[in-house]
C-alpha positions as CSV (number, residue, x, y, z in Angstrom):
1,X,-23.5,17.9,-20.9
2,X,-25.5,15.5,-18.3
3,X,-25.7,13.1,-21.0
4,X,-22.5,13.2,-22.6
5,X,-21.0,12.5,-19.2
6,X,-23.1,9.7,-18.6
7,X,-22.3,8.3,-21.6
8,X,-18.5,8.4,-21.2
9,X,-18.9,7.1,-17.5
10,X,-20.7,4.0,-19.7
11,X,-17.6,3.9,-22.4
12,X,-15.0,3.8,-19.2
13,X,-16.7,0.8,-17.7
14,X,-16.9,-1.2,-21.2
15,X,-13.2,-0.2,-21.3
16,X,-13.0,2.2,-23.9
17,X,-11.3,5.2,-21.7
18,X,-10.2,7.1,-24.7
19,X,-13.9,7.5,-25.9
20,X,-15.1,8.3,-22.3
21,X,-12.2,11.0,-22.2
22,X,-13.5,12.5,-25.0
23,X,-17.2,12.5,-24.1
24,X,-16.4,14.3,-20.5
25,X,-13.9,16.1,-21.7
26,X,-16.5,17.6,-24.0
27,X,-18.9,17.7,-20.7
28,X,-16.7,19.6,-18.9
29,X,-16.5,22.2,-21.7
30,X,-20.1,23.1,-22.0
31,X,-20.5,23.0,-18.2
32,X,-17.8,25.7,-18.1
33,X,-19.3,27.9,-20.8
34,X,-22.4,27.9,-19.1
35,X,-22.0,27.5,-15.6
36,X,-18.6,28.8,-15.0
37,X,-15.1,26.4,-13.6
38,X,-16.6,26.8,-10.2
39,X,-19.5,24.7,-10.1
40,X,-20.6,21.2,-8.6
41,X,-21.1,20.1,-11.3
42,X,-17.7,20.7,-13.1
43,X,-16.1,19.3,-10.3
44,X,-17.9,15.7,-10.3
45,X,-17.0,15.7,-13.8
46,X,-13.4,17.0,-13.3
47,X,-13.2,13.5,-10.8
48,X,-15.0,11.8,-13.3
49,X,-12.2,12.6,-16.0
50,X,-9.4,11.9,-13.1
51,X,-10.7,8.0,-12.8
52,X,-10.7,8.2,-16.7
53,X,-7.1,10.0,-17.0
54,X,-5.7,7.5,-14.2
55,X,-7.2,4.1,-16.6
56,X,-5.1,5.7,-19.4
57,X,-1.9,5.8,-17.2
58,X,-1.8,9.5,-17.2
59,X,-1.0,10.0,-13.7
60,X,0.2,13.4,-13.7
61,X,-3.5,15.0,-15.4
62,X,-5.6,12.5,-13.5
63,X,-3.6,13.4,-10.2
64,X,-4.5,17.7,-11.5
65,X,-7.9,16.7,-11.7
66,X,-8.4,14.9,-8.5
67,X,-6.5,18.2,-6.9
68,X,-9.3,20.6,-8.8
69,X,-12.0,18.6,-8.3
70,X,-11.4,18.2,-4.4
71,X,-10.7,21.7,-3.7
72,X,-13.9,23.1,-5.7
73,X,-15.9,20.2,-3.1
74,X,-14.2,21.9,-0.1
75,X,-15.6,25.5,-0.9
76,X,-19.1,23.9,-2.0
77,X,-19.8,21.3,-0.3
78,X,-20.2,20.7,3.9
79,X,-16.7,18.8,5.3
80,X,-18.8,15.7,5.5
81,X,-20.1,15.2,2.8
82,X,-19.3,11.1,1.1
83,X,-18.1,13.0,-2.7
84,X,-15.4,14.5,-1.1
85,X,-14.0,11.3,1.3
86,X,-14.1,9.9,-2.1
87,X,-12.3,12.6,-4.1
88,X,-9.6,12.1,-1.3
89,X,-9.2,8.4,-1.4
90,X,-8.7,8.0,-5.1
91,X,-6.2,11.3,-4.8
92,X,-4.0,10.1,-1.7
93,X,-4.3,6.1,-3.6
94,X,-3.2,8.2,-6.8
95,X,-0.2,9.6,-5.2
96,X,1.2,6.3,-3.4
97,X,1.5,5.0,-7.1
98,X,3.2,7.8,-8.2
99,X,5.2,7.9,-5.5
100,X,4.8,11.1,-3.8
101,X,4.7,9.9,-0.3
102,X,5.0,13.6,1.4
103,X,1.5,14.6,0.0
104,X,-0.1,11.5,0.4
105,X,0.8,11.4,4.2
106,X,-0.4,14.9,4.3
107,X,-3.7,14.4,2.5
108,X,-4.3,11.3,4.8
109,X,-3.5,13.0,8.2
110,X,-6.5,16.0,6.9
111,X,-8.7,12.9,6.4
112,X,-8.5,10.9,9.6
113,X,-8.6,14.5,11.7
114,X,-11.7,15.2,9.3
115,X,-12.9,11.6,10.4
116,X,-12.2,11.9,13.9
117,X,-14.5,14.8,14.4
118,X,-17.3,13.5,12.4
119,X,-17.8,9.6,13.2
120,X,-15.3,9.2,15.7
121,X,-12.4,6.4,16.3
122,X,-15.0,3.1,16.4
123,X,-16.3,3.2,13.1
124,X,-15.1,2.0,9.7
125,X,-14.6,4.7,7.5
126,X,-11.9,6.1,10.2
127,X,-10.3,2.8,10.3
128,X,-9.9,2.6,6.8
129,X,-7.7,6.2,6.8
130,X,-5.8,4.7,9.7
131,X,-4.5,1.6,8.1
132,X,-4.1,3.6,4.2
133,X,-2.2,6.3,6.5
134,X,0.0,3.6,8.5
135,X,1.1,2.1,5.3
136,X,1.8,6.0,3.5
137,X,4.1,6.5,6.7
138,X,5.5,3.2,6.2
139,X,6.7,3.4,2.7
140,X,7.5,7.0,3.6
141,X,10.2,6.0,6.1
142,X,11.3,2.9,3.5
143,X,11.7,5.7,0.4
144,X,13.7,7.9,3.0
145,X,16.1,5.6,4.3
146,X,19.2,6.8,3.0
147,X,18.2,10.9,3.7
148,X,16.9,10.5,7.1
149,X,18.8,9.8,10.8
150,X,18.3,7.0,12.3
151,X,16.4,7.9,15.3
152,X,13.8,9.8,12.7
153,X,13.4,6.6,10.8
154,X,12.6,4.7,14.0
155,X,10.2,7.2,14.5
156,X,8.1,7.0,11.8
157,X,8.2,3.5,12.0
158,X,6.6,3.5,15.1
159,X,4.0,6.1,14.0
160,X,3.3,3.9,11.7
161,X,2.4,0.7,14.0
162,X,0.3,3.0,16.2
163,X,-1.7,3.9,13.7
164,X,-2.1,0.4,12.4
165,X,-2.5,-0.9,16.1
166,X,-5.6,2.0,16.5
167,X,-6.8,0.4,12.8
168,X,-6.8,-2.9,14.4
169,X,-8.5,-2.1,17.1
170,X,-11.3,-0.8,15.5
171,X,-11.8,-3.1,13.0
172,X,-11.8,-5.7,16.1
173,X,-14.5,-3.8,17.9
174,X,-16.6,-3.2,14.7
175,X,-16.3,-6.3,12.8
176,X,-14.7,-9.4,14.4
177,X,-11.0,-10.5,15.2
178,X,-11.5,-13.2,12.3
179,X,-13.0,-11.2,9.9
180,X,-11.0,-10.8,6.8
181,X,-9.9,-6.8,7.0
182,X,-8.7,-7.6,10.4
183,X,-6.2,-9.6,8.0
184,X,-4.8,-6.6,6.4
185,X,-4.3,-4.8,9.4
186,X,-2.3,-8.1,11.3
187,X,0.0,-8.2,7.7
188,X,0.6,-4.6,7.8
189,X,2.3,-4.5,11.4
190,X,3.9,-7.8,10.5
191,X,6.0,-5.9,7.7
192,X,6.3,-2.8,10.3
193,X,7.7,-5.4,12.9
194,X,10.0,-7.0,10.4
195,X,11.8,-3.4,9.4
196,X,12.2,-3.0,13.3
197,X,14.0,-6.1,13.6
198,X,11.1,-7.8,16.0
199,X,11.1,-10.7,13.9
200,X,9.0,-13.0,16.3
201,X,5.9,-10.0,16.5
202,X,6.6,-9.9,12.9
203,X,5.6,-13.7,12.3
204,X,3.1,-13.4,15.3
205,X,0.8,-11.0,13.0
206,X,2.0,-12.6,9.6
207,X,0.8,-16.0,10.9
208,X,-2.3,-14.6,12.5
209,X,-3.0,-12.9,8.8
210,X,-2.6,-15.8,7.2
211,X,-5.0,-18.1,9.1
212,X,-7.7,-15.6,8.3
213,X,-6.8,-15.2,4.6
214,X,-7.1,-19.1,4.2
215,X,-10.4,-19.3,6.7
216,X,-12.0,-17.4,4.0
217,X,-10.5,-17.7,0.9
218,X,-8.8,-20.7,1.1
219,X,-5.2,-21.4,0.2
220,X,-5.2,-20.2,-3.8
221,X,-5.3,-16.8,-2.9
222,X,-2.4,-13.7,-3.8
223,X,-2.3,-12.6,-0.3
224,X,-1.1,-16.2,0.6
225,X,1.6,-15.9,-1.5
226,X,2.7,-12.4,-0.4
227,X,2.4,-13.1,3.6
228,X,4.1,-17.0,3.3
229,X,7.1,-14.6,1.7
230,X,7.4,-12.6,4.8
231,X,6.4,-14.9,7.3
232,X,9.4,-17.1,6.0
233,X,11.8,-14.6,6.1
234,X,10.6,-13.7,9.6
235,X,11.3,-17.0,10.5
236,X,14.8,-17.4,8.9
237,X,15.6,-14.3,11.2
238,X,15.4,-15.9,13.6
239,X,17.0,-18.9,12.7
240,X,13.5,-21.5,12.6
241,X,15.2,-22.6,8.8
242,X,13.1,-25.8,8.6
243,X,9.8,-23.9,9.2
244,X,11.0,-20.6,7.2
245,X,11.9,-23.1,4.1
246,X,8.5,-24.3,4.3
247,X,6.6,-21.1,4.6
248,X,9.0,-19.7,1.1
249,X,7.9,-22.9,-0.5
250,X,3.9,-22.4,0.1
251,X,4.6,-18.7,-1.1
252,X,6.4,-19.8,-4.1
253,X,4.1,-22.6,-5.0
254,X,0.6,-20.8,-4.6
255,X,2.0,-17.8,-6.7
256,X,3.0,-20.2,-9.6
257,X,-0.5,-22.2,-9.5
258,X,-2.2,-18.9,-9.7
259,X,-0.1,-17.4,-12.5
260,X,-1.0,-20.6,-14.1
261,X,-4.9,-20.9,-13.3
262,X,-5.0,-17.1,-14.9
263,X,-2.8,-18.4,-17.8
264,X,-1.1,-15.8,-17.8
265,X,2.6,-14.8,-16.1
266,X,4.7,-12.4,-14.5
267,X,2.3,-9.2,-13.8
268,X,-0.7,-12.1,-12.8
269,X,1.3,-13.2,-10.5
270,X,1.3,-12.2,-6.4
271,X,5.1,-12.3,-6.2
272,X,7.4,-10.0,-8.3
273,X,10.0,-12.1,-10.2
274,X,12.6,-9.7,-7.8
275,X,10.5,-11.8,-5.2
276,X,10.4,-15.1,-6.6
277,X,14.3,-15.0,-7.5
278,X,14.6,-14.4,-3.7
279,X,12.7,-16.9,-2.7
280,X,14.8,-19.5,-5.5
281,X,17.8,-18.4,-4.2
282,X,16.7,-19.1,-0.4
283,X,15.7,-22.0,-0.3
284,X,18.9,-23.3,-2.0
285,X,20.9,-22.0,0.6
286,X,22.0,-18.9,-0.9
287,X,20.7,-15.2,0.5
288,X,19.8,-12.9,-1.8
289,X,22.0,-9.9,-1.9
290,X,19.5,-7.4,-3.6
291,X,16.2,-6.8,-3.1
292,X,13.4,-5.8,-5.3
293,X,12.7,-1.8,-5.8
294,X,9.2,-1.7,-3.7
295,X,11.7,-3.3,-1.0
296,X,12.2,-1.4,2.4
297,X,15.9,-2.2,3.3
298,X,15.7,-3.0,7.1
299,X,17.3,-1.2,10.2
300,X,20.2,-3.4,9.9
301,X,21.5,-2.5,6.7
302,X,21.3,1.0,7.5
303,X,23.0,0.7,10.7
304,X,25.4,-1.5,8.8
305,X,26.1,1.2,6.1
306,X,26.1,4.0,8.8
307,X,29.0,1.8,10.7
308,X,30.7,1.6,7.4
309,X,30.9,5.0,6.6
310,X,32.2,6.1,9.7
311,X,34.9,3.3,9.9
312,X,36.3,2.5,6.6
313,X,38.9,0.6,7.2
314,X,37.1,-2.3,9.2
315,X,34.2,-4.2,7.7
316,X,31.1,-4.2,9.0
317,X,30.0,-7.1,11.4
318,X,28.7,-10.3,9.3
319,X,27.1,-12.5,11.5
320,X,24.4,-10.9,13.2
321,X,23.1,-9.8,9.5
322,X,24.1,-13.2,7.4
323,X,20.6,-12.7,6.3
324,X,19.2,-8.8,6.6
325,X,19.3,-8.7,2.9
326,X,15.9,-10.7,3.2
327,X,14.0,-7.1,3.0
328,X,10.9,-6.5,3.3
329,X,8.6,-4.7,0.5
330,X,5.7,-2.5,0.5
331,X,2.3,-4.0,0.7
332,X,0.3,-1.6,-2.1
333,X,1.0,-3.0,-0.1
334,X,-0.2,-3.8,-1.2
């Protein structure tokens, strides 16, 4: 069993997941037989056949897997022990691609009290659960728009930024404020600004992301592309047009040269073509009026739909939110 495992770990990194599915598969079988569906070892091999299942695209058994695995690791193994932290991340990154926000929050919130007790607030694992928690509360309140009051979706907005601004801190204290996963966290409350409307903290942290992204990558890199999107949009909020034009041109510019350098198109590129439509239609003058299906509609359109609603007969005010239907995606973020 030990060997056919290890062989189908080898198959899944050459790239051959449907061999390696069979091999574990087969692993898991004779561990069963002789060691019963409760053992260690069943359960590495259980997350073993998740990572495999979740190659394949088969969410829904990889996600089963991951849930087996982790709770056999809870009954055997102490709370801090590293296979189970790791069980969790690939389960709670499993279920923001599948969409199921609710359990990923919840599985997150486990983690960072599980973190808290154990290493404490200053260290890197716990800001790491901070920011991956920030974001599941984020896209939470974005995929909840339409179902929840207003005051609740502020709410979890600002849940979201604390938990980001704890993230941030941490990362400063442990790292440096330069250092590139500071980056992530200074993007993340830029697009938690922007669906609060506070368009110039918004480009504050989009623009502070950005000089660390091109300190150490330089300017060819996705995460150019993405934060140039919002940092332009930020901008055109609040009516800087010349410099917002600018920053939509670097983001449409550095995702085409990459798209090109990979010779490849649409899915190599940084920008969704929902995204790059957006950006077209911008800088020729002329807002976009949809936005792309990752895209978190921002407070304005839902206290613009809210007014409507409640006062058909008299349209909803136009100039304070010529351009709210620049909306701001997830980050899967990204």
């Amino acid at each position: 069993a030990s060997t056919l495992e290890a062989v189908g770990i080898f198959e899944a990194q050459k790239g051959d997941f449907e061999e390696a599915r069979r091999l574990i598969t087969d692993a898991i079988q004779i561990r069963v037989k002789l060691l019963g569906r409760t053992h260690l070892s069943v359960a590495e091999a259980y997350h073993n056949l998740g990572t495999v299942q979740e190659s394949l695209q088969c969410h829904g058994e990889a996600a089963k897997l991951y849930e087996a695995a982790l709770d056999m690791k809870k009954k055997l193994l102490p709370r801090s022990h590293v296979s189970i932290a790791d069980t969790e991340s690939r389960l709670s990154a499993l279920y923001s691609r599948m969409s199921k926000h609710d359990d990923c929050v919840q599985l997150l919130r486990g983690c960072l009290e599980h973190c808290l007790e154990t290493v404490g607030e200053a260290h890197a694992s716990t800001a790491s659960v901070l920011v991956d928690l920030g974001q599941a509360i984020h896209t939470l309140a974005s995929e909840q728009l339409c179902q929840t009051p207003l005051a609740a979706h502020l709410s979890q907005l600002n849940e979201a930024q604390g938990f980001l601004e704890r993230a941030l801190a941490a990362r400063k204290a442990i790292f440096h404020k330069r250092h590139f996963c500071v980056a992530e966290c200074r993007a993340n409350l830029g697009y938690v600004h922007f669906k609060k409307q506070e368009f110039r903290d918004a480009e504050c942290h989009l623009r502070a992301a950005l000089r660390i992204c091109k300190k150490h990558y330089g300017w060819m890199h996705p995460d150019v592309a993405l934060w140039s999107l919002w940092l332009g949009k930020a901008q055109l909020q609040q009516r800087r047009t010349a410099r917002g034009r600018e920053s939509l041109r670097v983001a449409l510019e550095v995702a085409e040269a990459l798209s090109t350098r990979n010779g490849q198109t649409g899915n190599s590129s940084p920008l969704s073509p929902e995204h790059a439509e957006e950006i077209r239609s911008l800088l020729s003058g002329v807002a976009s009026s949809t936005s792309g299906p990752s895209t978190p509609s921002s407070l304005a359109v839902r206290r613009r739909d809210m007014r409507t609603r409640s006062l058909a007969t008299e349209p909803a005010p136009l100039a304070a939110e010529q351009s709210d239907s620049m909306a701001e995606p997830a980050a899967e973020p990204p």
